[in-house]
N, C-alpha and C positions, 0 to 999 in steps of 0.2 A: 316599408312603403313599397307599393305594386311599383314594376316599370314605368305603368301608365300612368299611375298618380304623380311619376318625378318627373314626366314630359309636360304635365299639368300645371304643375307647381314651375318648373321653367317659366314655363308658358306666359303663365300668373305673374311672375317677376318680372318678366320682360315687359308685360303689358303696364303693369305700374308704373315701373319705373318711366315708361314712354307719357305717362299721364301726368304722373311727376314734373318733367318738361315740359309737355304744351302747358301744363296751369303755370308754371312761372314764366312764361311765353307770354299767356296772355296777361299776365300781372305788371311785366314791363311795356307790354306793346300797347296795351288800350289808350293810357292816360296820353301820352304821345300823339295817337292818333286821334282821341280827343282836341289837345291842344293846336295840333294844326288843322285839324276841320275849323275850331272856332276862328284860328287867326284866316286862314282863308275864305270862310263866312264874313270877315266883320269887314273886309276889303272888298269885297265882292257886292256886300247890301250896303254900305255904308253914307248912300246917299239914297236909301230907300226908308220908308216908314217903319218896315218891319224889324229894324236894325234895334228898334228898344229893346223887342225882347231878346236879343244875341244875350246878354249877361244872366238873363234868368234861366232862362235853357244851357247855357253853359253851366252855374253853380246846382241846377237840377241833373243833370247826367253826371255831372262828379261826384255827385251823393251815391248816386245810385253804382258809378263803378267803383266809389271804395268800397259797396256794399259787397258788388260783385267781387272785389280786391281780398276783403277779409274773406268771404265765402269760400275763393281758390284758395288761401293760406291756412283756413282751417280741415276743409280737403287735403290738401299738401300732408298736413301734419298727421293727420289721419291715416294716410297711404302709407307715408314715410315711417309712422309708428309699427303700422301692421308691416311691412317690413325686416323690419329689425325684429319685432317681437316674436312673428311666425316665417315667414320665408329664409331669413337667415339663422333660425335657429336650427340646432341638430334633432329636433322634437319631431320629426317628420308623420311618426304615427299618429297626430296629433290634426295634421290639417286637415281640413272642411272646406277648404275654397272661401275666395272672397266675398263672395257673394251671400252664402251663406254666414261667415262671419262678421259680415257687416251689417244683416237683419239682427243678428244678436245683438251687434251694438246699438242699435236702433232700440230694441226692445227695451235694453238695459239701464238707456238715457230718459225714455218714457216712463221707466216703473220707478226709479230713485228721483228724488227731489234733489237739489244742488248742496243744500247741506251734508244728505245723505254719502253723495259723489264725494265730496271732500273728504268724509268719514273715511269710507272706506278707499279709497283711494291715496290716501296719506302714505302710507306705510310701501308704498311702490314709487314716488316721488324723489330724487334724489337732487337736490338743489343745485350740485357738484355736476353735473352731468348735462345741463339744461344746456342745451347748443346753441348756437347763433346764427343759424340755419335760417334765421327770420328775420338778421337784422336789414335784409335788405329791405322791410316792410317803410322803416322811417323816412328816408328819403322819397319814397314815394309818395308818403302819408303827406308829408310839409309840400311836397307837388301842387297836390292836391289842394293843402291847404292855402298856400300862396296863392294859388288860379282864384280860388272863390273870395278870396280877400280883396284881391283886383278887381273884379270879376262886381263887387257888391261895392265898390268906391268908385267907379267907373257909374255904374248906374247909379247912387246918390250923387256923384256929380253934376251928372247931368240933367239930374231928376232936379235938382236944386236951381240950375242953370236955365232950366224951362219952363215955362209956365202953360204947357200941355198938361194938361188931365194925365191922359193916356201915358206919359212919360212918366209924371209922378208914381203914377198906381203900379208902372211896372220897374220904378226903383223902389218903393216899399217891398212890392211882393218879393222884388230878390234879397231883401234886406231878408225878410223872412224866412227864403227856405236858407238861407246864409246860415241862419240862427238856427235852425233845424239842423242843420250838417255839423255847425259849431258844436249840440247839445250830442251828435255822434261822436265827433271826437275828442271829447274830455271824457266822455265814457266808453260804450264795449267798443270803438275804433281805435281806442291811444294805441300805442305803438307797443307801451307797459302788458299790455293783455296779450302782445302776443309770443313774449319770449320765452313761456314755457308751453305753449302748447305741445311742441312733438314731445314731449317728457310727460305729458297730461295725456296724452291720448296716448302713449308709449303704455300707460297706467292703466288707464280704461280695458286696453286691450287683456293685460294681463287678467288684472279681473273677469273681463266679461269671458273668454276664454280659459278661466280656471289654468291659468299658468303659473307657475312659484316663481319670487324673483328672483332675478339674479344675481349672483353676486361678482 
């Protein structure tokens, strides 16, 4: 490898790794600053009409930042794979930049079906090795989950309590996107989906960069 290319690949390390941080940055910081926007909204409107919809709008932005949540954790894992697979290896002759190896893995996700993934991807998996790099996802998760449980009895309560139209319509509808968030996280949001990913995309990378594994 050229001089140039080992200032590069520095370069490239330092930058990830700095990326690395702000997404677990924003992974802890959001829901937080979620929770006290609402509690200072719900003190602040709480003798205004608009206070019905505080619960719906709350259990809809928590959807939306676990979505954001899982997205930075599967980024994370992604970064953190390539990593280990290409920056810390001694393969130097080898690298292409991230940029470029990351359209690859693009490509490679597009042209294989998910069975196919598994297929070949088995054999670069090591069960023993799968880190815990993610477990801080759970506590977050139940955060989340907790808010919108309040968050959807809060509004059937009061939705029960009042004989407003308008109250009713907007404790069903939070019952609903409730149910919608609920139907994320017993599927691709449990917390189960995300403790092999950096060893899953540790995997992908080898593949898609025609690397041998390790031993």
């Amino acid at each position: 490898m050229t001089r140039s290319n080992e200032t590069l690949r520095s370069l490239e390390y330092t930058t990830l790794r700095s990326e690395l941080l702000q997404n677990k940055q924003y992974v802890f910081e959001r829901p937080l600053l979620i929770i006290t926007a609402a509690g200072v909204a719900s003190v602040q409107l709480s003798r205004e009409p608009v206070v019905v919809l505080l619960p719906i709008l709350l259990v809809f932005i928590l959807l939306i930042n676990l979505w954001f949540t899982v997205n930075r954790l599967r980024s994370m894992a992604r970064i953190a794979a390539y990593i280990e697979v290409v920056l810390e290896s001694d393969d130097g002759k080898r690298w292409i930049g991230w940029e470029k190896s990351l359209r690859m893995h693009r490509i490679w996700m597009k042209l294989h079906s998910q069975e196919e993934r598994k297929t070949m991807l088995k054999p670069y998996i090591e069960q023993a090795a799968i880190p815990d790099a993610m477990m801080f996802y759970p506590p977050i998760f139940w955060l989340h989950g907790v808010m919108v449980i309040l968050a959807v009895a809060v509004a059937l309560i009061t939705g029960m309590k009042s004989p407003e139209i308008s109250q009713v319509i907007a404790s069903w509808a939070t019952l609903l996107v409730g149910l919608v968030f609920g139907g994320y996280c017993i599927g691709p949001y449990r917390p189960g989906k995300m403790t092999n990913l950096i060893e899953v995309q540790r995997a992908i990378w080898i593949v898609v960069l025609g690397r041998r594994k390790r031993t």
